[in-house]
C-alpha positions in Angstrom: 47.9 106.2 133.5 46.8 104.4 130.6 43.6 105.2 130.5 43.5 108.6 131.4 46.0 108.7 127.8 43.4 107.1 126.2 40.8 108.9 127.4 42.7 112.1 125.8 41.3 112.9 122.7 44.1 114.6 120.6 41.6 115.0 117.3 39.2 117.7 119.7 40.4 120.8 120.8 37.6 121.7 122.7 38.1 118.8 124.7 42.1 119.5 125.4 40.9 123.3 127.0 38.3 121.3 129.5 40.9 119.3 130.8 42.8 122.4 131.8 46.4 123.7 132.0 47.3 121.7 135.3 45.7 118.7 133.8 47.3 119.2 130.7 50.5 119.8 132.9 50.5 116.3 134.6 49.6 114.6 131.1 52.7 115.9 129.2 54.7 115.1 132.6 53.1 111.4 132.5 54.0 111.2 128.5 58.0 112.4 129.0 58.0 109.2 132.1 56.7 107.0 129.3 59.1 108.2 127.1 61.8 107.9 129.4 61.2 104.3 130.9 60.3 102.9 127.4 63.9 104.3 126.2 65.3 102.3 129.8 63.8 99.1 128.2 65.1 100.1 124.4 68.4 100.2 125.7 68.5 97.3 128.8 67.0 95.1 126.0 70.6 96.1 124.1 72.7 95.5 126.9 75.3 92.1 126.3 75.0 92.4 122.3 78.3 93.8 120.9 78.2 96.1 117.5 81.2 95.6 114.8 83.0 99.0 115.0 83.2 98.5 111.0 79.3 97.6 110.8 77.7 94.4 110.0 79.4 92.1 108.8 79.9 90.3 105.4 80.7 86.9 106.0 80.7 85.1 110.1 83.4 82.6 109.6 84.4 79.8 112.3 87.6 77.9 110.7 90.6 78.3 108.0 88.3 77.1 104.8 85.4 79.5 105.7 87.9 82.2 106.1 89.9 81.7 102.9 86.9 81.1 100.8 85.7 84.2 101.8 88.6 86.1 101.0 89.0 84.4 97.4 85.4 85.5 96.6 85.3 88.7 97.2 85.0 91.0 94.3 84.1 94.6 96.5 85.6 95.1 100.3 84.7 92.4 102.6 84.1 92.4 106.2 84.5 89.2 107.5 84.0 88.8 111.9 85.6 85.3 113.5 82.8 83.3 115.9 85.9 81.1 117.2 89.9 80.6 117.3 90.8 80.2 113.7 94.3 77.7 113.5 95.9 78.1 110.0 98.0 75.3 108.2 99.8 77.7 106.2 100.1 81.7 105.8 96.4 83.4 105.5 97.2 85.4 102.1 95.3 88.7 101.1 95.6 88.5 97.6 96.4 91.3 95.1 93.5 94.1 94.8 92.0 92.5 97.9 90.2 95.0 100.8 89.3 92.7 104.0 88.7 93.7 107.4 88.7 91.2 109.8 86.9 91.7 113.5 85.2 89.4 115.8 81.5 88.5 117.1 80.9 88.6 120.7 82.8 90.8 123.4 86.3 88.9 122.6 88.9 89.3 120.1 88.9 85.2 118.4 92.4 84.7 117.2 94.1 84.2 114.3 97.2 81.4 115.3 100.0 81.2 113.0 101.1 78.1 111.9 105.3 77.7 112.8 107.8 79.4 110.7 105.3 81.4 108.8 104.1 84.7 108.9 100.2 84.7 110.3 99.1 86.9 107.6 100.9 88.1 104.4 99.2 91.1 102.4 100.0 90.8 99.1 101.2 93.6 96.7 98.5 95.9 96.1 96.3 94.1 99.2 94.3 96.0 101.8 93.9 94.4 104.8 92.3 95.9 108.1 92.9 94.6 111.8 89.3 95.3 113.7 89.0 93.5 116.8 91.2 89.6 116.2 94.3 88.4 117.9 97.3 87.8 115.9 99.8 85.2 117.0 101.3 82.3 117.1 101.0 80.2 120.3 103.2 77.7 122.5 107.0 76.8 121.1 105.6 78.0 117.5 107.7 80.8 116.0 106.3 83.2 113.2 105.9 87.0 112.0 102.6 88.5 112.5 101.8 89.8 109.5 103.7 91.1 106.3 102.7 93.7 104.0 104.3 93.4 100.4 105.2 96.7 98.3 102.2 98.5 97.7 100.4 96.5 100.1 98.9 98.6 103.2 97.8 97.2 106.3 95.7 99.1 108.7 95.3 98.3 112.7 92.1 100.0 114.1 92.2 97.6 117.0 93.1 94.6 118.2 96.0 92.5 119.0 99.4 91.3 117.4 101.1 89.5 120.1 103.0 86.1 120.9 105.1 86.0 117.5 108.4 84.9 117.3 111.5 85.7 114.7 114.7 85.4 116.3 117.2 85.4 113.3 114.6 87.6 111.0 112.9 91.4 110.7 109.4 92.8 112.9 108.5 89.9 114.8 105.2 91.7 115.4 104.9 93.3 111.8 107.3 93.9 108.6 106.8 96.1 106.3 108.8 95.8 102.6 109.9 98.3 100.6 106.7 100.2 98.9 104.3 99.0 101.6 102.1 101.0 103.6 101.3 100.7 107.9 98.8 102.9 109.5 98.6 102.3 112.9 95.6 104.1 115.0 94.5 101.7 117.8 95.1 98.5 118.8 98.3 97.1 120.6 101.3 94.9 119.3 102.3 93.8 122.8 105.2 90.6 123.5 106.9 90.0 120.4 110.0 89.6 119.6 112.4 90.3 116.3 116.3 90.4 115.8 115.7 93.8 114.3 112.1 95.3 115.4 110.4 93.5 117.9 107.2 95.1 117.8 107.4 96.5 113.6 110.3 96.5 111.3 109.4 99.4 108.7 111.1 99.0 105.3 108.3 101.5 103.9 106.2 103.7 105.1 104.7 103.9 108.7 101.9 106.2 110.5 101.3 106.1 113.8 98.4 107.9 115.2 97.2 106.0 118.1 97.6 102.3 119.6 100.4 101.1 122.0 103.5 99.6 121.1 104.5 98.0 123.9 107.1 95.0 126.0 108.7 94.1 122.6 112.2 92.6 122.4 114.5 93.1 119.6 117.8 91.1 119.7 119.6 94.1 117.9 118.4 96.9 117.4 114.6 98.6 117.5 112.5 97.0 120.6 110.0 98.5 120.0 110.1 100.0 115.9 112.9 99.6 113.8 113.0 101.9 110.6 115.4 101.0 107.7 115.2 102.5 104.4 117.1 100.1 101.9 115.6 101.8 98.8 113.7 104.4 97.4 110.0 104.8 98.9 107.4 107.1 98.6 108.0 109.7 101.7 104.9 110.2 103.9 106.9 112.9 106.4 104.0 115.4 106.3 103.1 117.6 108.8 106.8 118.6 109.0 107.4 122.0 110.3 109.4 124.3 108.0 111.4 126.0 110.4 113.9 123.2 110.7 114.9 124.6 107.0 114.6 121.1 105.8 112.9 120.1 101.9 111.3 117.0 103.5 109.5 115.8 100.3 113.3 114.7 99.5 113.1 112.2 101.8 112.9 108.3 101.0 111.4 106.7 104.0 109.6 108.0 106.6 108.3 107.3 110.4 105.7 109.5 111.4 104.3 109.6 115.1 101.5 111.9 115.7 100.0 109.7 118.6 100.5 106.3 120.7 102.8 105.2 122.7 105.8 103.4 122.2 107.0 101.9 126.3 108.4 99.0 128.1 110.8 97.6 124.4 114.2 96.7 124.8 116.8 96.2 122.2 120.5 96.7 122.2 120.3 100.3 120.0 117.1 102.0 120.5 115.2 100.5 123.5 111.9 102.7 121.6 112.8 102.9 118.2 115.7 102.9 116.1 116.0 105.1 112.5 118.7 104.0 110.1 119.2 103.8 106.1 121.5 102.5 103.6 124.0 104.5 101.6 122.4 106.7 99.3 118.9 106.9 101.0 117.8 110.0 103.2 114.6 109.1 105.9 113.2 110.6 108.8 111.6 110.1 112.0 108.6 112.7 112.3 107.1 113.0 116.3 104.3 115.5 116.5 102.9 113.7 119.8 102.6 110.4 121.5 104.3 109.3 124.3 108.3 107.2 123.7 108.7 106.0 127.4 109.8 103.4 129.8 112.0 101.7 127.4 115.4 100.4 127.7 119.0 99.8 125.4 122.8 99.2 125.9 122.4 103.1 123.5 119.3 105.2 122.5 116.8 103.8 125.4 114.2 105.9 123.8 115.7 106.5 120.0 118.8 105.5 118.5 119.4 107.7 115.1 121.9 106.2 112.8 123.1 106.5 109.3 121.5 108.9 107.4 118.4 109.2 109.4 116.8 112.5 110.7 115.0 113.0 113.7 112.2 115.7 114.1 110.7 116.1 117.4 108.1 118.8 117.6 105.7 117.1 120.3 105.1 114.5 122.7 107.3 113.2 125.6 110.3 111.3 125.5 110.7 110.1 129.3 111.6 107.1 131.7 114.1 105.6 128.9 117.3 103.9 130.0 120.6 103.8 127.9 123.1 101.5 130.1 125.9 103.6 127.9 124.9 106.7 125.8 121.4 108.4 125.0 118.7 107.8 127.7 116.0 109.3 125.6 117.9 110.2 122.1 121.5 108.8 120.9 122.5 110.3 117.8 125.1 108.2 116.1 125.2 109.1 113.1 126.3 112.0 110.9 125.8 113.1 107.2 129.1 112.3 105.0 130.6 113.7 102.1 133.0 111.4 100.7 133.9 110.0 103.6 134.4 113.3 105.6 131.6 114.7 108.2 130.4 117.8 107.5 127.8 118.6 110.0 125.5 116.6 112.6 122.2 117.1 111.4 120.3 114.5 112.5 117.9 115.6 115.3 115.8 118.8 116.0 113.3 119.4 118.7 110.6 121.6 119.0 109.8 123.9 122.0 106.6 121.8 123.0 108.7 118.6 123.6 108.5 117.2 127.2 112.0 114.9 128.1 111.6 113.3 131.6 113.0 111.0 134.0 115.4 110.0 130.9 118.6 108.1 132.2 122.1 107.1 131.1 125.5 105.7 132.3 127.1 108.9 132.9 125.8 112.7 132.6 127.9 115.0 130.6 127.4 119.0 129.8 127.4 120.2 126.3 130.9 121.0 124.6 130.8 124.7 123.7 132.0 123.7 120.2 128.0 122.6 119.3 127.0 126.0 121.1 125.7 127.2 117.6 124.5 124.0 116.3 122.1 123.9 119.6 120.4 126.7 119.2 119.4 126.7 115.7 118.5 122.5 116.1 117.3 122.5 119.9 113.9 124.7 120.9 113.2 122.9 123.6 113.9 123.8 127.2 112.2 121.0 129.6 115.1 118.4 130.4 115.4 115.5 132.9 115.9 117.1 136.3 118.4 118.5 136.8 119.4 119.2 133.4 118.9 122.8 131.8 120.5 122.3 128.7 119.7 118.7 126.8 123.1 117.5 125.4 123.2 115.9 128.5 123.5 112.2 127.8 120.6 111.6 130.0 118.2 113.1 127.8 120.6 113.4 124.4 123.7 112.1 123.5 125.0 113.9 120.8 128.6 113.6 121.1 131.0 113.3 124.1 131.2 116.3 126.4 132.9 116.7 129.4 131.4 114.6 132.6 129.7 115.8 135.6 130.8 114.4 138.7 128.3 114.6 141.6 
């Protein structure tokens, strides 16, 4: 075939017309099998060699020194990929006005081990720090946080793994977030941690989550899986809010928002999934536009536990296979909004006419007590319960307040 190319003289076309239009046929059929084996080869010769999902890499670092020089020298954002298992002595920092992104060579995440009774990673205030493809933990008896983010520190997980970290007496055992800080969560997992409050990510600041898995987290208390408390004011990042509910939501303080991911397998004594709560004088919310809350389990709130001053909006997604031993398989709503002391309305939870509730359970299943007839229809669109559930103040799927029990 070679030479029957070469024998092709491109330059004449006098020469191209005597070869004829079957000739000329077989030629261009010959040139596309070229084409199409030497692409085989291009790619086969690929094949075992593993890309950065953030591009090449800055620095290739293979212990604690190389690492934490790196980070100190940077003057623009750094990418920096781990060759090996990195042990720490102390906390790895990520200073002020820092933007690192740490991934790994190879087709393995390396990890990043915690040394005991420290956070793994602490992003400072004003620090950028991006998860791309390491482990975080902290291995054997060694307890630790997986990472911290200070106020107006932002950490962002694209993928990888915080897992194995321990704070039994302390806040997000996987990931805290203070006051002012930033979490954007869209890949990755944050599997087998555990936290008194938040076993998987305690959220005193803002959280996004848009992808990833949350997932066989244990909280001690409350929040297996997330646990958002709003002690102060924070900036709000509830957008996407639908303006039916009748709700100014750029009042909030705090917010949760959900658009993908799943949150499954947690388990905490109030919400199994996630629990929302604030202090006095702060107003937060819970925004679910998708994603998948399932599988998860609590003594209340197997899926969510609302408390406080909290809202939750539900307006997509699916809220199934949760397990409340007592009240709330998929939603408990405990709390209420006071004025001076004296409840003047539940308003705490509103769902959306695309919202799927499944396979939701609870200790006992109750109808809905004609006295929140009116407050039902103007707060609950949706219409797909638990079997056999038509209504969702059912205690399986929503525990709202006592109703009256159905006996089987």
């Amino acid at each position: 075939m070679n030479s029957v190319l070469l024998s092709l003289n491109f330059n004449s076309k006098a020469n191209l017309q005597k070869l004829g239009r079957k000739r000329v046929l077989l030629l261009l059929i010959s040139l596309f099998c070229v084409l199409v084996l030497s692409s085989f080869f291009i790619i086969s010769a690929f094949d075992g060699i593993s890309f950065f999902a953030t591009g090449k890499p800055d620095e290739i670092v293979s212990n604690e020194t190389e690492l934490k020089d790196a980070i100190f020298a940077a003057t623009e954002p750094i990418v920096i990929a781990f060759d090996s298992d990195i042990v720490l002595t102390d906390s790895l920092v990520i200073p002020p006005d820092r933007d690192v992104t740490l991934t790994s060579v190879g087709d393995e995440f390396w990890a990043l081990i915690g040394v005991n009774g420290q956070d793994t990673i602490s992003v400072g205030v004003f620090g950028v720090l991006r998860l791309d493809g390491i482990v975080v933990t902290h291995v054997g008896a060694d307890g630790g946080r997986g990472v911290s983010v200070a106020d107006g520190g932002v950490l962002f997980m694209l993928n990888g793994v915080i897992s194995g970290n321990i704070v039994d007496y302390s806040l997000g055992g996987g990931v805290l977030v203070h006051s002012g800080g930033s979490f954007m969560m869209s890949g990755g997992e944050i599997i087998d941690n555990v936290g008194y409050d938040g076993g998987g990510v305690c959220s005193d600041g803002s959280f996004v989550m848009s992808g990833g898995v949350i997932a066989n987290n244990v909280a001690r208390n409350g929040g297996g899986g997330v646990w958002c408390w709003w002690s102060s004011d924070v900036v709000s990042n509830a957008t996407g809010v639908p303006v039916e509910y009748g709700f100014d939501f750029d009042r909030f303080d705090g917010s949760f928002v959900m658009s993908g991911g799943v949150i499954a397998n947690n388990s905490a004594i109030l919400g199994g999934g996630v629990l929302v709560a604030s202090s006095i004088g702060c107003l937060d919310v819970f925004v679910m536009s998708g994603g998948v809350i399932a599988n998860n389990t609590a003594s209340n709130g197997g899926g969510v536990f609302v408390s406080g001053a909290g809202v939750f909006v539900v307006d997509g997604g699916e809220i199934s296979g949760n397990t409340a031993l007592y009240y709330g398989g998929g939603v408990c709503v405990s709390g209420c909004l006071f004025d001076n002391g004296t409840i003047v309305g539940f308003e705490s939870l509103f769902v959306g006419k695309g919202v799927v509730f499944l396979n939701n359970s609870a200790g006992e299943a109750y109808s809905r007590d004609s006295l929140h007839d009116e407050v039902y229809v103007v707060q609950i669109k949706c219409t797909v319960w638990s079997v056999p559930f038509t209504q969702g103040y059912n205690n399986y799927d929503i525990s709202y307040t006592r109703g009256t029990p159905l006996v089987d």
